[in-house]
VEXFI-989836 format. One line per field, with one value per residue (C-alpha): x, y, z; residue number from 1. Coordinates in Angstrom, 3 decimals. Example, Ala and Ser with C-alpha at 12.3 -4.5 7.8 and 13.67 -1.06 7.14 Angstrom:
2
X	c(12.300 13.670)
Y	c(-4.500 -1.060)
Z	c(7.800 7.140)
resi	c(1 2)
END
This chain:
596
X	c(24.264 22.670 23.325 22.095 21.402 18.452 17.069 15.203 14.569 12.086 11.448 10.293 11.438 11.989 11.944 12.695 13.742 16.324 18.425 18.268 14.460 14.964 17.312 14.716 12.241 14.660 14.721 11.232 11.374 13.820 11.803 8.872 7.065 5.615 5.031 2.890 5.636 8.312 6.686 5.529 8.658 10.810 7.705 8.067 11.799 11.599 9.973 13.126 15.794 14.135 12.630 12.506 10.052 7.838 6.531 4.398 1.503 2.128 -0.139 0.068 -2.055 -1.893 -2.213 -2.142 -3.000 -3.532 -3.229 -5.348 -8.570 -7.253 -8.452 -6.581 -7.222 -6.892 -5.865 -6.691 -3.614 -4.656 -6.371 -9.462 -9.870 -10.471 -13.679 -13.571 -11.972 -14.624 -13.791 -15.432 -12.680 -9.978 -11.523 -12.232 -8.339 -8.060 -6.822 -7.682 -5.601 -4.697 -0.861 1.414 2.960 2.219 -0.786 -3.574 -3.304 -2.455 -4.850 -5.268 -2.168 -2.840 0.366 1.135 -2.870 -2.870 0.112 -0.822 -4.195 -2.803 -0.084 -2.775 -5.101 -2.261 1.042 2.399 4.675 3.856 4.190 7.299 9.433 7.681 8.977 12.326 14.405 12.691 13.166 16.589 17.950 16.120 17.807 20.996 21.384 21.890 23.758 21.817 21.291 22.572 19.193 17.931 21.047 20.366 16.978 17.633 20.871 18.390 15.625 17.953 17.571 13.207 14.116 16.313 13.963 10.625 9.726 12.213 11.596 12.058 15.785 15.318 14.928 16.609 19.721 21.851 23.893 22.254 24.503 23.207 24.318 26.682 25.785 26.239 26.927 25.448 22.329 19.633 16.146 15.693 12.003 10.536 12.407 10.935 7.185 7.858 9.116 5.753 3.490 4.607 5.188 1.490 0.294 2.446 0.583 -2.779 -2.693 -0.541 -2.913 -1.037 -3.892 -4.886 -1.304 -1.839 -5.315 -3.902 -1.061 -3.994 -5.358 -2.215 -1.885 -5.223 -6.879 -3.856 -0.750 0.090 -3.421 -3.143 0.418 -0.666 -4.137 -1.944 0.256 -1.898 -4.672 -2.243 0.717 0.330 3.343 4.742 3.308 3.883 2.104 4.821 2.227 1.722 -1.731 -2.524 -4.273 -7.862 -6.907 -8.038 -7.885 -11.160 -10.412 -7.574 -10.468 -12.575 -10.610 -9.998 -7.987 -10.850 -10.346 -11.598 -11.919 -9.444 -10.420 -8.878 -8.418 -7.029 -4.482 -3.347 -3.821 -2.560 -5.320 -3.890 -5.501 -5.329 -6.744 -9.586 -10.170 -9.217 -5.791 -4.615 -4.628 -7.456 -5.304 -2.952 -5.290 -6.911 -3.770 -3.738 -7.072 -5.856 -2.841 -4.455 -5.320 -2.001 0.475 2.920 5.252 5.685 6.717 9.932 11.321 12.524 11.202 9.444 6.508 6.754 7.335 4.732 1.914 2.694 3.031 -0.144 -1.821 -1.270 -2.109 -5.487 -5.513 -4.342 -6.776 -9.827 -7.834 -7.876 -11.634 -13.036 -10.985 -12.327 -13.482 -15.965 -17.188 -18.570 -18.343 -19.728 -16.867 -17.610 -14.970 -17.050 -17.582 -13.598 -12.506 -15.209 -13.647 -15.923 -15.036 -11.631 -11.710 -13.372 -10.549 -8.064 -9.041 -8.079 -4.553 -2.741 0.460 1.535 1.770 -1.538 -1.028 -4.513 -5.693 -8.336 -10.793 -13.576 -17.172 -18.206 -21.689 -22.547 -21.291 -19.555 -16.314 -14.784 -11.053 -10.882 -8.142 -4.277 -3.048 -0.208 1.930 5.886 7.303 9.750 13.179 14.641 15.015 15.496 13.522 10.351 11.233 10.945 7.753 5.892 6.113 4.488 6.744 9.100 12.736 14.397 13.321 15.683 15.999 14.421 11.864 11.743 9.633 8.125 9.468 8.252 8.930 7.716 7.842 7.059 7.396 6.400 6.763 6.476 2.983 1.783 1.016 2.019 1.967 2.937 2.652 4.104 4.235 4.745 3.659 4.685 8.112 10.154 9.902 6.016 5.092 7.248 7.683 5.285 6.868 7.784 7.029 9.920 7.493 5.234 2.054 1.615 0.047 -1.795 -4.426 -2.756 -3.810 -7.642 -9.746 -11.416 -14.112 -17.029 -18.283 -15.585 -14.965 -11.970 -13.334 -12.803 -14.796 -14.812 -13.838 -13.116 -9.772 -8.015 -7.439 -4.014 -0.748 -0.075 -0.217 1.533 0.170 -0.759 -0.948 -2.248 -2.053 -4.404 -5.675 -2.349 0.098 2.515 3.865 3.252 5.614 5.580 7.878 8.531 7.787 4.418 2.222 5.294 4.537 1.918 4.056 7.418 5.607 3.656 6.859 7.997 4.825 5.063 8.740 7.795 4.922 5.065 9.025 9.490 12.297 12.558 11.618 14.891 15.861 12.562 13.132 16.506 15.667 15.656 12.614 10.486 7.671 5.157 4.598 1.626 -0.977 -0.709 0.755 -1.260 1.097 1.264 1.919 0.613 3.010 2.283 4.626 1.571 4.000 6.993 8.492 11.102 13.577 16.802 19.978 19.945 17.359 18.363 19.069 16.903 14.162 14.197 14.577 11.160 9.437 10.533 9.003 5.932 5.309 6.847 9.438 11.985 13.918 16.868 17.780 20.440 21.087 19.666 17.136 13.348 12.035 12.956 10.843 10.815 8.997 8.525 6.600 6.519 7.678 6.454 8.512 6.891 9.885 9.867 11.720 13.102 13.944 14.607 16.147 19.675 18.658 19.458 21.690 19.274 16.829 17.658 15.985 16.608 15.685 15.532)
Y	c(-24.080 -22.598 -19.925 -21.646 -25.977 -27.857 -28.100 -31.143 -32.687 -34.364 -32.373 -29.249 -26.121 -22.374 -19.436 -15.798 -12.846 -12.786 -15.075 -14.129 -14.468 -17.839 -18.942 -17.719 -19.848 -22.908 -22.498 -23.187 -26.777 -27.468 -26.496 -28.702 -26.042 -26.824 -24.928 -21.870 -21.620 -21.333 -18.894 -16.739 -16.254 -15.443 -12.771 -11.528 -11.250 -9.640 -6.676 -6.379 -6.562 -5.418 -2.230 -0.845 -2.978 -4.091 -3.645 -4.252 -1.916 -2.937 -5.443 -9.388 -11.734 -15.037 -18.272 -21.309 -24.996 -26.741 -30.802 -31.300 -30.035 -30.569 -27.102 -24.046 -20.687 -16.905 -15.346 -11.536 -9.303 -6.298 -4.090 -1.449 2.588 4.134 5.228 8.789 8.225 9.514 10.693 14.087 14.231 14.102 16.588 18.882 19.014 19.871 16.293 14.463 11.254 9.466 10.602 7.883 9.024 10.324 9.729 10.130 6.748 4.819 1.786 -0.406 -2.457 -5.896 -7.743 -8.182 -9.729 -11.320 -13.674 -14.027 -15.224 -17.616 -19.040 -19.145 -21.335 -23.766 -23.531 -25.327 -22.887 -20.157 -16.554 -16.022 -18.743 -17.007 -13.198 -14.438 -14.124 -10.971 -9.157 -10.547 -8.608 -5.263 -5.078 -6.743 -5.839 -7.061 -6.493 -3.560 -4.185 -2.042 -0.747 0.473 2.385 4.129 4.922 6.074 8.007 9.838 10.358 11.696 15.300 14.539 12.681 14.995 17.883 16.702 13.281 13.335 10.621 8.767 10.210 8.383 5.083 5.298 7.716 5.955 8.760 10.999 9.540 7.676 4.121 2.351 -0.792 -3.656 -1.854 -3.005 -1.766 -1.956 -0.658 -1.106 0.576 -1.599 -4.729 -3.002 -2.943 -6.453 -7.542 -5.583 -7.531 -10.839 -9.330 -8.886 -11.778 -13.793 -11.850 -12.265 -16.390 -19.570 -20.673 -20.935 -19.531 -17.119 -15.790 -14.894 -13.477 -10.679 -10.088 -8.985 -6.757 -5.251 -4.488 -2.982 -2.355 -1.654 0.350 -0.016 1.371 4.461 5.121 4.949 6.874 9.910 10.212 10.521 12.796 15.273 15.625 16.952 15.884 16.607 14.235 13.742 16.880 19.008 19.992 18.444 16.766 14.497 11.367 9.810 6.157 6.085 3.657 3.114 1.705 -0.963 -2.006 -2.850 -4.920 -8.357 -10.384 -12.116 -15.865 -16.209 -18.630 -19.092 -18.011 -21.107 -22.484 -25.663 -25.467 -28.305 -30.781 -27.740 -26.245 -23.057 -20.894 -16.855 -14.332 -12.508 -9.376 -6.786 -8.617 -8.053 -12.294 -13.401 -11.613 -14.557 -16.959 -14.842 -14.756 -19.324 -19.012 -17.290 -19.230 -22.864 -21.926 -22.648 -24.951 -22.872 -25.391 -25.733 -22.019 -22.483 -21.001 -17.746 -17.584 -14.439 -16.110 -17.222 -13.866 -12.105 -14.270 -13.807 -9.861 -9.756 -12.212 -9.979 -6.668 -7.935 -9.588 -6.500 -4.381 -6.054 -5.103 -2.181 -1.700 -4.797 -5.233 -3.609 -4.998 -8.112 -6.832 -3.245 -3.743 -6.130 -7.514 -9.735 -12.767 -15.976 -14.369 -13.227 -16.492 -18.453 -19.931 -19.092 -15.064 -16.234 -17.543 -14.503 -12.493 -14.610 -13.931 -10.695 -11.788 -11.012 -10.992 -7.839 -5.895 -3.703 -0.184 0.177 -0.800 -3.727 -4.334 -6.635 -6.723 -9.748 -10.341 -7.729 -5.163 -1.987 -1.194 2.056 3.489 6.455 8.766 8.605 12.028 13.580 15.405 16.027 14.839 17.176 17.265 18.859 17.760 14.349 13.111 14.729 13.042 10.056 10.849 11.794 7.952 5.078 2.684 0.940 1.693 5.025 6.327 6.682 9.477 6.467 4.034 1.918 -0.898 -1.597 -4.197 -5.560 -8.898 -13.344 -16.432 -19.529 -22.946 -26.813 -29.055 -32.660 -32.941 -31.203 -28.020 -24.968 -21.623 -18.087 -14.679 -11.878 -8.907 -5.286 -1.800 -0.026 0.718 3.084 5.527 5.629 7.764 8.962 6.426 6.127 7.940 4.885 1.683 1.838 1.296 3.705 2.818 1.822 3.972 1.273 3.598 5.420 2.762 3.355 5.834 9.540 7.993 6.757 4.928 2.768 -1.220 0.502 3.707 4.647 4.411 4.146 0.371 -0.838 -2.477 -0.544 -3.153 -4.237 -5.690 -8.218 -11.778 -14.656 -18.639 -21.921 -24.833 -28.229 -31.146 -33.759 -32.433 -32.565 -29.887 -29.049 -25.692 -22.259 -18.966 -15.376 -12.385 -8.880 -6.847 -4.496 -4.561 -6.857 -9.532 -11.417 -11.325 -13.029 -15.404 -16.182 -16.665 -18.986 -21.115 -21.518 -22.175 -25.275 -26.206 -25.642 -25.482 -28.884 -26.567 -27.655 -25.152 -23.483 -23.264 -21.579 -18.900 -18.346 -17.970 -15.365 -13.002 -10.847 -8.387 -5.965 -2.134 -1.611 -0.455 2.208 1.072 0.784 2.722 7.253 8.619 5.616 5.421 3.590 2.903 0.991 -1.194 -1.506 -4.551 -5.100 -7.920 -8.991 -9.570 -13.316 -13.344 -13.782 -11.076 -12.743 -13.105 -8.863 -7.969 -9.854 -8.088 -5.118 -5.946 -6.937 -3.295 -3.910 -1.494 -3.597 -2.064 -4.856 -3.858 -4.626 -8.281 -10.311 -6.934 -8.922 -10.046 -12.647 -15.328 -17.722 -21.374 -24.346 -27.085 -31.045 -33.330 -37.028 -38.709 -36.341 -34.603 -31.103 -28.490 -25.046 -22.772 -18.643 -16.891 -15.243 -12.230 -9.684 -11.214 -11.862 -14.233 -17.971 -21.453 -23.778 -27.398 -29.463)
Z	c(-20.293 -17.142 -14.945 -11.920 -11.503 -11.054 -7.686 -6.349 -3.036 -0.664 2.325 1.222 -1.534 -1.745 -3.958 -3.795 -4.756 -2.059 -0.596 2.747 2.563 1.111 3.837 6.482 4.388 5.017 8.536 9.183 7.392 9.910 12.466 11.010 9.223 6.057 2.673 4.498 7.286 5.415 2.122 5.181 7.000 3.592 2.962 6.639 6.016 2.419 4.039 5.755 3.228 -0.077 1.442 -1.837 -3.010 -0.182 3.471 6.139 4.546 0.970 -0.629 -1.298 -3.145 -1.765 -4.059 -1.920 -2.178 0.657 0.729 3.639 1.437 -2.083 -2.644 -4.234 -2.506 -2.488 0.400 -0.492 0.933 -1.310 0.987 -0.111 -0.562 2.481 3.271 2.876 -0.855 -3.356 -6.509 -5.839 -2.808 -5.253 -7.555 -4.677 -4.340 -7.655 -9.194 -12.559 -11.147 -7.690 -6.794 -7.781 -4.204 -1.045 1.237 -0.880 -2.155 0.547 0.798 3.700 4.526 2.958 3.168 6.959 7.383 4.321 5.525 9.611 7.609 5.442 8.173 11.102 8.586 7.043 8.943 11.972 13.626 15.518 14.813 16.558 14.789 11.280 12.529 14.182 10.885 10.085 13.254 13.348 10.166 10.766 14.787 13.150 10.073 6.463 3.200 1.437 -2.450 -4.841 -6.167 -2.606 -1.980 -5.588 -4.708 -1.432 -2.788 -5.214 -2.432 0.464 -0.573 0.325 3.298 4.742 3.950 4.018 4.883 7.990 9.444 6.346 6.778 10.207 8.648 5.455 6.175 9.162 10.907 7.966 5.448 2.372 2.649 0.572 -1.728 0.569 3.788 6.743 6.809 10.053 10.221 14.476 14.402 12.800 14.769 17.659 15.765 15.056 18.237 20.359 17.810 18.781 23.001 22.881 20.757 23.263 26.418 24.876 24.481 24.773 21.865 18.608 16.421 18.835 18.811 14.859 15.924 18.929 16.313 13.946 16.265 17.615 13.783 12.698 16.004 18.184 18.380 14.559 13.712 16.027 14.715 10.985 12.501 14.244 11.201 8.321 10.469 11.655 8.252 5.311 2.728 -0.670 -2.947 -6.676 -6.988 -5.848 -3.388 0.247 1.070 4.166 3.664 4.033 5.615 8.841 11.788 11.579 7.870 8.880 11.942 9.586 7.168 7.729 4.860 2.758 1.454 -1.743 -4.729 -7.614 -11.418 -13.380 -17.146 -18.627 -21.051 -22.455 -19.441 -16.814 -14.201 -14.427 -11.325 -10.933 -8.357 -10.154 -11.796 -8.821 -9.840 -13.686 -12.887 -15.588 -18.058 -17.957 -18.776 -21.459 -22.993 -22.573 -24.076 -27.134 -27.610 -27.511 -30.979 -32.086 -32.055 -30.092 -29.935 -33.606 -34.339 -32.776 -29.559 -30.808 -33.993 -35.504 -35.501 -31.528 -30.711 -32.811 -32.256 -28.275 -28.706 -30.497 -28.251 -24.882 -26.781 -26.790 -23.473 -22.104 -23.928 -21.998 -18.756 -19.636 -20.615 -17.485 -14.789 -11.276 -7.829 -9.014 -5.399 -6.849 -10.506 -12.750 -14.441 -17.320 -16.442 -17.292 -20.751 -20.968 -20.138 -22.665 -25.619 -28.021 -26.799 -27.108 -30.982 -31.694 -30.205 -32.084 -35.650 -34.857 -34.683 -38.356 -39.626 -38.967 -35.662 -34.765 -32.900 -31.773 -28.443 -29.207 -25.888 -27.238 -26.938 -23.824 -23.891 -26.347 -24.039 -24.793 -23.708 -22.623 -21.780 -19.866 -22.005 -20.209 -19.516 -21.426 -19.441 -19.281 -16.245 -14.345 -14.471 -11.305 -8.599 -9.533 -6.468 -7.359 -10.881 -8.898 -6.899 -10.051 -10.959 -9.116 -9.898 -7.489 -9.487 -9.648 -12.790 -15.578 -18.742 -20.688 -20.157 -17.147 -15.663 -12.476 -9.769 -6.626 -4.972 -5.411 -2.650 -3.411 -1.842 -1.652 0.478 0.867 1.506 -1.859 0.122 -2.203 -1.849 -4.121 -3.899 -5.088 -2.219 -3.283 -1.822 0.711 -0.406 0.504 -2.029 -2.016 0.891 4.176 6.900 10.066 13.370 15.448 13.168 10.479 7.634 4.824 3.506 0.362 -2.750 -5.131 -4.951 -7.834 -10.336 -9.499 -12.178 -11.254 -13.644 -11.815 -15.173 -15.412 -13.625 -12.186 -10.494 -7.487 -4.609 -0.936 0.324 -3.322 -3.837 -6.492 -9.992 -9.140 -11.355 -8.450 -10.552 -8.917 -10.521 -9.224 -11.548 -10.945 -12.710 -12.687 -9.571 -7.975 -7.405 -10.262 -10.303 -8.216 -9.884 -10.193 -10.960 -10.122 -12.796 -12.931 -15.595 -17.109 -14.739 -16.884 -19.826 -18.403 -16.683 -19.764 -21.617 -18.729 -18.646 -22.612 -22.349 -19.999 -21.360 -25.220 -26.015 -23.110 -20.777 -17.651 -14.843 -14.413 -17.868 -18.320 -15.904 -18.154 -21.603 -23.700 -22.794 -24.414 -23.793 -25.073 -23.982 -26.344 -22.923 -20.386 -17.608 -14.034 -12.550 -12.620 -15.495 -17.185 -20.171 -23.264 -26.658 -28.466 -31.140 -29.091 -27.916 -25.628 -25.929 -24.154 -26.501 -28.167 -30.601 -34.508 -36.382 -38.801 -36.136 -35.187 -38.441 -39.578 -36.810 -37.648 -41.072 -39.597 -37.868 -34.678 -33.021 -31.672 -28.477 -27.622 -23.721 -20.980 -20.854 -18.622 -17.525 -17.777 -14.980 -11.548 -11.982 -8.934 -9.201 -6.695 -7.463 -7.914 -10.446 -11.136 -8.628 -5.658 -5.280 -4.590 -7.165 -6.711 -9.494 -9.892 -12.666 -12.418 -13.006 -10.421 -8.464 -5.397 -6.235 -5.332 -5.071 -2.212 -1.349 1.246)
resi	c(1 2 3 4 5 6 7 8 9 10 11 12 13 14 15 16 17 18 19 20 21 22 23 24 25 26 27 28 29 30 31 32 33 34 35 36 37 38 39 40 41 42 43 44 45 46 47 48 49 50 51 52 53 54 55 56 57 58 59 60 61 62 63 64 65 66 67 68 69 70 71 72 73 74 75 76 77 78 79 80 81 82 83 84 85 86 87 88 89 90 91 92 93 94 95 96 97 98 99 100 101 102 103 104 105 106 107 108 109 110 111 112 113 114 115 116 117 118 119 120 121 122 123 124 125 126 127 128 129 130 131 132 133 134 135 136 137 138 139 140 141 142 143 144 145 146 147 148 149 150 151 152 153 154 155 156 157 158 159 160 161 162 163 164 165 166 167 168 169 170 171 172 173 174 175 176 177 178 179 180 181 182 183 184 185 186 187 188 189 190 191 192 193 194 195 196 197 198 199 200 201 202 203 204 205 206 207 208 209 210 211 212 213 214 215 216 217 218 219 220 221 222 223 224 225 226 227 228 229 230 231 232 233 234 235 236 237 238 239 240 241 242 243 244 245 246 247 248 249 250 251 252 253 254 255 256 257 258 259 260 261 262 263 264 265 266 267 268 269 270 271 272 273 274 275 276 277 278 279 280 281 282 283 284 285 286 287 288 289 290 291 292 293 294 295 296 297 298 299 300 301 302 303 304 305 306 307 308 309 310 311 312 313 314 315 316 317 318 319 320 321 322 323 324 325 326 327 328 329 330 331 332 333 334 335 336 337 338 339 340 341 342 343 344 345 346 347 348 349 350 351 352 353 354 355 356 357 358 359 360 361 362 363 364 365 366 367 368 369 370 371 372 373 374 375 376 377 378 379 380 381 382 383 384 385 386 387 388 389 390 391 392 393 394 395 396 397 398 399 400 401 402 403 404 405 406 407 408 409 410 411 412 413 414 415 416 417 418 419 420 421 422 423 424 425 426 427 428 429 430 431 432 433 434 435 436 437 438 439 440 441 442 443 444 445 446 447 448 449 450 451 452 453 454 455 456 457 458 459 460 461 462 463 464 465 466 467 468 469 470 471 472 473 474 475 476 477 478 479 480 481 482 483 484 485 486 487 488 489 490 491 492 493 494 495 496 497 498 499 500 501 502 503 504 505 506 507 508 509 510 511 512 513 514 515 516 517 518 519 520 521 522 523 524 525 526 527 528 529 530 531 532 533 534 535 536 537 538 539 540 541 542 543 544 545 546 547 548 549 550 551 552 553 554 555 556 557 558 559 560 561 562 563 564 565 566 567 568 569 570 571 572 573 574 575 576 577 578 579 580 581 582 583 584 585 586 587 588 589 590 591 592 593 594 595 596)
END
């Protein structure tokens, strides 16, 4: 039985992680906005209300097909290095790693361009129907989530102390909120509210409305702010130290979101399209390409054999992230030979029947690969908010393992227009909020290597390899299905599990996002202190007895968690009878699926 019903309809559908965002995303179809409207108001709005996981300066890859050209795009919202970050600066400061927190590894703000890009170019409305909602809930409030008042209960003794006006923001009347209470953030209303004043002043033309809004963000007042800020403060970082920062306005003048074109695969009749390698994105369809080998279908749902042959599939999809990935723009990433299937049936016989602890990258083209060597260091114990800064991930860090989270919108609409991305960064545990704009940067910079040999390096203007993954599928040239999850390096494994759950066990779209799930946490993770438990894998309660126990005899170290605890996976798409579907899992309370 499911947690939550099938959704269809014929105007237009919605996903999200929250349902306030999806409501906003609702409005816009009744306004007559279409797919990009709607997707771009519920992002707009999720910077609002899931501060913990997102902003304004965070990052968001943008996976979009458009009916009007039949042609699946990537709008690029994951913005570069700044360009005073060399490796030698870092070193000079005495680092062997980019902070998982702070300024140091701020990036230029992708997400805010990255959807005024892909809204200017598709939508219908204008910009201040898509920031209404948005600026609505920040000046009037709205129901804080239980996980943001933990991680700002944990952080208040920093943002009382040190990042003050993060206390501004976060800490109304310098209390720490309650779960649910009424919570308003009226800085950055008044940020949004001056971005759409000007773009307003600037034009009556619709796209030239999106276009002052840019500048007002990179050129104008937002720029300066961010400018003054990181110039003139040094902060405590994950460190323990305090550092300024190297973004500049100069850096956010110079970027401009960048359009690009889709990596894709078939699998068994399903275009399957991903951002490329400065996105952990081909490592879903590496994973496709190893699994058309078998009959998936045929080991059961559930079975040991389902579950190992998955496991041991992404261990060595993963293990070529680890050695390839990097800016395609400044390193020469090896994708056509990743994705080939000959590489791929080569990788495969490397699958066996027991579990493998060593991390596998392969050999494309002849080529050697190499994994600079993850520091092994303890991770301090008081105060529990530097605990917290010493990890990049978005979650407040608990005695035991925990995974990363960030945010997903989708939606389709009537027209076959669909869009997905999954926006993270900038959250509010990353680095202290800008005086006067009600937002921090972001810090994906941390996921970048002090190795110059390596795809990933950093280096001035290079985006930093990101875990960002959100899918579009098509099929038979038509749209099909556009999903994505919170989740960190996690996010290409519960999606996987949700595309085979469709595809090869015949689940409908909602029950997919339900089932029992399943992943492995066999490679470092992107984010600081890049932890790694190489034969581990993590289930939710359900499966057989029978089923753990052969793992276990298989090699595998089988940690069962909190039910209900793996990923948010959000899905729109289109079924056979053009109407429009809505799906998102039940887990964590906030996401939901509407339809028109």
């Amino acid at each position: 039985m499911l947690f939550r019903p099938e959704l269809c309809g014929t105007r237009g559908a919605i996903a999200s992680t929250h349902w306030l965002a999806s409501a906003a995303g609702i409005r816009m179809f009744d306004r007559g906005g279409n797919a990009f409207d709607a997707a771009a108001a519920a992002a707009f709005t999720i910077q609002v209300v899931e501060p913990h996981l997102n902003g304004p300066a965070g990052d968001a890859p943008i996976l979009l097909y458009a009916a009007a050209t039949q042609r699946v795009e990537v709008v690029c919202g994951q913005g570069p290095m700044p360009g005073n970050a060399t490796i030698d600066a870092f070193r000079r400061l005495g680092l062997a790693e980019v902070p998982g927190s702070g300024l140091l590894a701020a990036t230029v703000p992708g997400a805010f361009g990255a959807w005024l890009r892909a809204a200017r170019d598709h939508g219908r409305l204008r910009l201040a129907d898509l920031l209404e909602p948005a600026i609505g809930y920040a000046a009037g409030g709205y129901p804080l989530l239980p996980k943001a008042a933990l991680m700002i209960e944990v952080m208040a003794p920093l943002f009382r102390d040190e990042w003050t006006e993060s206390g501004r923001v976060y800490l109304p009347h310098g209390e720490v909120p309650r779960p649910g209470s009424r919570m308003t953030n009226p800085l950055l209303a008044r940020t949004f509210e001056r971005i759409v004043a000007e773009a307003k002043a600037a034009t009556h033309d619709r796209d030239g409305q999106f276009d002052a809004a840019m500048r007002a963000f990179y050129e104008g007042f937002v720029a300066e702010a961010i400018d003054k800020f990181v110039s003139t403060t040094e902060v405590v970082d994950a460190t323990g130290d305090r550092h300024g920062g190297l973004l500049t306005g100069a850096d956010l003048a110079a970027w401009r979101p960048p359009v690009e074109r889709p990596l894709s695969l078939d699998y068994r009749g399903f275009e399957v399209h991903k951002a490329g390698p400065w996105s952990q994105g081909p490592v879903f369809l590496q994973q496709l390409a190893l699994l058309a080998g078998y009959d998936v279908g045929a080991l059961g749902f559930g079975s040991a054999d389902h579950l190992h042959t998955v496991v041991e599939a992404a261990k060595l999809a993963f293990a070529d992230r680890e050695a390839w990935y990097g800016d395609p723009l400044f390193a020469d990433v090896p994708t056509a030979e990743l994705l080939d299937p000959a590489y791929a049936r080569d990788r495969r016989a490397l699958i066996g029947d027991t579990a493998s602890g060593l991390l596998r990258p392969g050999n494309p083209a002849g080529r050697e690969p190499w994994i600079p060597p993850v520091l092994d260091r303890g991770t301090p114990n008081e105060p529990d908010w530097r605990r917290q800064l010493d990890s990049g991930i978005p979650t407040v860090v608990k005695r035991t393992a925990a995974n990363g989270d960030t945010t997903c919108v989708t939606a389709t609409d009537r027209d076959g227009n669909m869009v997905v991305s999954s926006p993270s960064g900038g959250w509010l545990k990353s680095s202290p909020a800008i005086p006067g704009l009600g937002f921090p940067l972001g810090t994906r910079g941390q996921m970048a290597w002090l190795h110059g040999e390596h795809n990933n390096a950093l280096a001035p203007g290079k985006r930093p390899r990101t875990t960002l993954s959100p899918t579009l599928v098509l099929r038979d040239g038509l749209p099909y299905l556009a999903f994505g999850t919170p989740g960190g390096d996690q996010q290409d494994q519960w999606t996987l599990n949700f595309f085979v759950n469709h595809v090869d066990f015949g689940m409908s779209a909602q029950a997919a996002t339900e089932a029992i799930t399943f992943h492995s946490d066999h490679v470092p993770t992107s984010f600081t202190p890049r932890r790694a438990r190489p034969l581990t894998v993590v289930t939710e309660p359900g499966f057989a007895a029978d089923t753990l126990a052969q793992l276990r005899r298989r090699g595998h170290e089988i940690d069962v968690v909190a039910p209900h605890s793996l990923g948010r996976v959000c899905a729109t798409g289109m079924d056979a009878r053009r109407m429009v579907l809505a799906a998102a899992s039940h887990r964590g309370d906030s996401p939901y699926s509407v339809v028109v």
